[in-house]
N, C-alpha and C positions, 0 to 999 in steps of 0.2 A: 875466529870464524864461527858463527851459528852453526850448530849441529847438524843441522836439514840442507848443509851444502857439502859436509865431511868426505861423501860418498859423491856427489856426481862429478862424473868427469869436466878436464877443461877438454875443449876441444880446439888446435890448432888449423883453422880452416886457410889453409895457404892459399886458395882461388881471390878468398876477400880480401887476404892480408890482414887477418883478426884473427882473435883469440874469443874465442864462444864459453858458454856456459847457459845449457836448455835449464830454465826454472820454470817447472810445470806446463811446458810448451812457448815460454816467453823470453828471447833470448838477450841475455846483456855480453855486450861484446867489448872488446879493446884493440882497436886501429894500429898495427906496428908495421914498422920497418927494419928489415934486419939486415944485419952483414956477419962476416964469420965469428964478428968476435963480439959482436952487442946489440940487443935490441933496442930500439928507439919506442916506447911507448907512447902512441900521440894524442890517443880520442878512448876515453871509457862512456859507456852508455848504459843504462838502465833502462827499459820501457815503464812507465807510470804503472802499470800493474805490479810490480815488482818495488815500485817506492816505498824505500823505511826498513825493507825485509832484509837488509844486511846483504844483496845481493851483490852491488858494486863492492863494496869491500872484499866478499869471498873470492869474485874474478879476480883482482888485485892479487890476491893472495895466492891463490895458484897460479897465476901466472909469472910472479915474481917466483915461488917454487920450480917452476916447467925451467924458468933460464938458468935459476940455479944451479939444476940438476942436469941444462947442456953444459955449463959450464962458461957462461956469458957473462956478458958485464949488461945492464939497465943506464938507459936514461930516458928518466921522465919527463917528457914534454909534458903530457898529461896532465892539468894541475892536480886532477883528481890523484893523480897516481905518486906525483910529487908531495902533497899533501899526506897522503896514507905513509908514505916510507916518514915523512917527518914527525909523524906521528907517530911510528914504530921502528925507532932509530934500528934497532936489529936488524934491518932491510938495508941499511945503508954501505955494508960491504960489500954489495952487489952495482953499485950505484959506479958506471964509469967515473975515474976521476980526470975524464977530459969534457964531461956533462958540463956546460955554461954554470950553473949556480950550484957545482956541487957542493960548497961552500958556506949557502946556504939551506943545508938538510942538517 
């Protein structure tokens, strides 16, 4: 994660059912659904203002941190988010292993 994201908080907005991150007043968010024991991550987004600035990957990253640290299990519908954990196999012990393609991470 780029530096210039280190310090801002995620923020869990339970009215939208996302996960926020304000960059500069521009917000990228990630769509879940949850139950007691796993988040389902479905939708990540970036605003084009934010394109390239390593914004999406930072949400990712705290975010997977935030379930960690309840104590969850992930699954990424997200490709985006599926993609990131395949790309930093380290994430993949959080990864339900009842997730359709956990198989393939």
């Amino acid at each position: 994660m780029k530096d210039k994201f280190i310090n801002l908080p995620l923020i869990k907005n339970e009215e939208k059912s996302r996960f926020e991150l304000d960059v500069d007043g521009h917000i990228a968010f990630i769509d879940y659904k949850e139950t007691s024991s796993t988040v389902a991550l479905i939708h990540t987004e970036a605003p084009s203002e934010l394109a390239g600035s390593g914004a999406a990957a930072a949400i990712v990253e705290k975010t997977l941190q935030h379930i960690k640290d309840a104590g969850k299990t992930v699954s990424p519908y997200c490709p985006y988010v599926f993609a990131f954990i395949k790309k930093h196999p380290e994430w993949k012990e959080l990864v339900s292993p009842r997730f359709p393609k956990f198989n393939e991470l």
